[in-house]
C-alpha positions as CSV (number, residue, x, y, z in Angstrom):
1,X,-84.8,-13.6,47.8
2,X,-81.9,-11.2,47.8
3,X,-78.8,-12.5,45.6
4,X,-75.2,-12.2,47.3
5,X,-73.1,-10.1,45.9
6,X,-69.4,-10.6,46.1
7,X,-67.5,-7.5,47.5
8,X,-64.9,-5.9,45.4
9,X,-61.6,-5.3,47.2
10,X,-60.8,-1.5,47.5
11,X,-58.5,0.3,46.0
12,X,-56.1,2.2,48.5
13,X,-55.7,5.9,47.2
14,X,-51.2,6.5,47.8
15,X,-50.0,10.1,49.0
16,X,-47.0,11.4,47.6
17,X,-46.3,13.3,51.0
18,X,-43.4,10.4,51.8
19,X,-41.7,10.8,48.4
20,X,-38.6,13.4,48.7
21,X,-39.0,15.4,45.4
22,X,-42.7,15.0,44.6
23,X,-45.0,17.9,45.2
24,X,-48.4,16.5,46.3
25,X,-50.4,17.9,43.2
26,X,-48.1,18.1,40.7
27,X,-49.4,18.0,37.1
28,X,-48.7,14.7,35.4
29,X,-46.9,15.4,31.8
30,X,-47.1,12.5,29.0
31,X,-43.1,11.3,27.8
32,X,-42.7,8.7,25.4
33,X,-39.6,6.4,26.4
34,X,-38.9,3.1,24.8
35,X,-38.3,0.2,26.3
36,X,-37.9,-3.6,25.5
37,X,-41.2,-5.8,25.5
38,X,-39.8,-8.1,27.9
39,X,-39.6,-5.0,30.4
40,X,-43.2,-3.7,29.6
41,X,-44.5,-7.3,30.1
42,X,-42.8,-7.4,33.7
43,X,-44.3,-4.0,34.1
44,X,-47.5,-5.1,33.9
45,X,-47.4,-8.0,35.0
46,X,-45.9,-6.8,38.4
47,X,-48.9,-4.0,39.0
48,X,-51.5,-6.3,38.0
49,X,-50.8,-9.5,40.5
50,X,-49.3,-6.6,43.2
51,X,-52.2,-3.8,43.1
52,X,-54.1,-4.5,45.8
53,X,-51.1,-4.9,48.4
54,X,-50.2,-2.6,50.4
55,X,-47.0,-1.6,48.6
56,X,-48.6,-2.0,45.2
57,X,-50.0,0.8,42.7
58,X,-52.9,0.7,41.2
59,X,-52.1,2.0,37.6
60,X,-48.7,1.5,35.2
61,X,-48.2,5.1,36.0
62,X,-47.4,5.2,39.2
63,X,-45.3,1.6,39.4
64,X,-42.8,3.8,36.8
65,X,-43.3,6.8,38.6
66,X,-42.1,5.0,41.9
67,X,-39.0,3.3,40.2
68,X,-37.9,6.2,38.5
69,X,-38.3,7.8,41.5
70,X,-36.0,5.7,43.6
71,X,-33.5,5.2,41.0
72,X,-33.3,9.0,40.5
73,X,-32.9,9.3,44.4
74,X,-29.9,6.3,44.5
75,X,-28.0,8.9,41.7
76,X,-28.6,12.2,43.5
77,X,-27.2,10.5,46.5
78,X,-24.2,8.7,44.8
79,X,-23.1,11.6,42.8
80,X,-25.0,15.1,43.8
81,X,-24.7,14.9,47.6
82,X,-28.3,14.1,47.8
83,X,-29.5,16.6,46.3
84,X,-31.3,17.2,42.9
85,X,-29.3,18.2,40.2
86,X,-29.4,21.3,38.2
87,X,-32.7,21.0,36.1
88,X,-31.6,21.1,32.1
89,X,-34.5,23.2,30.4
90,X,-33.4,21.9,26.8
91,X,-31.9,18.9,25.8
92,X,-29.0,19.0,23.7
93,X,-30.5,17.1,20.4
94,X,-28.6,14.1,18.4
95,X,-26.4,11.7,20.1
96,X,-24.4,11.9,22.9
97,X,-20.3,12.3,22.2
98,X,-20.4,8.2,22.9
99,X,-22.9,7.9,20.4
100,X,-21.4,10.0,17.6
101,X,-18.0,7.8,18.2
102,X,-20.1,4.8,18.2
103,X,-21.1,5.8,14.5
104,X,-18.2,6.9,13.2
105,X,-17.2,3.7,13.5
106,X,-20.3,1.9,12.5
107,X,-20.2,4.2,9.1
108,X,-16.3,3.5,8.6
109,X,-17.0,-0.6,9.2
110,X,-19.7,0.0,6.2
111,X,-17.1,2.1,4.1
112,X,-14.6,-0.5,4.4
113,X,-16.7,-3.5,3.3
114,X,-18.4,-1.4,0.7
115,X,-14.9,-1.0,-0.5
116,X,-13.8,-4.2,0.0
117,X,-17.0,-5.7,-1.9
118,X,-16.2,-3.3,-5.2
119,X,-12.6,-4.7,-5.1
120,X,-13.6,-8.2,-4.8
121,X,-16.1,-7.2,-7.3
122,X,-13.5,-5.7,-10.0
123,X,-11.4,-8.4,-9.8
124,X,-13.7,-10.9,-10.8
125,X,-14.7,-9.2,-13.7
């Protein structure tokens, strides 16, 4: 007696010949970004129940890949014409001039309460 088996479903292997700015064998680099756990959770959750359809991808990997790679193609469009914009070798390091303004003030809220504390402080004594 021969037991059944029960068939896997296969895996569809994607092409990236439809995506604009992909080469087809492009060598895959490793970037840490981070994101909330609320995000990563959809993430998952999304390529897991959606892998096997015919829209779906079968790793984390290429779920980001796709939606960075449609968000990156809605930007080009809105503000580059379409096209890619200028590749930046080196990014410049620490934060960005919103950033630095951002803590300025963050540091000068702390100075001022600091200050305000030792005053509150001396007076009590």
């Amino acid at each position: 007696m021969v037991a059944a088996t029960e068939a896997k479903p296969r895996r569809r292997r994607r092409s990236l010949a439809g995506t604009p700015h992909a080469a087809v064998e492009e060598e895959m680099k490793s970037r840490s970004f981070s994101l909330p756990p609320s995000l990563i959770a959809r993430l998952r959750s999304a390529q897991w129940h959606t892998q096997l359809e015919a829209d779906g991808h079968s790793n984390l990997s290429a779920l980001a890949r796709a939606a960075i790679d449609r968000e990156v193609t809605r930007l080009e469009k809105r503000y580059n014409a379409g096209r890619p914009f200028p590749v930046i070798e080196v990014l410049p390091t620490g934060p960005s001039p919103q950033g630095a303004q951002r803590g300025a003030r963050i540091r000068a809220h702390r100075r001022r309460n600091q200050k305000d504390g030792a005053e509150k402080a001396g007076d009590a004594t």
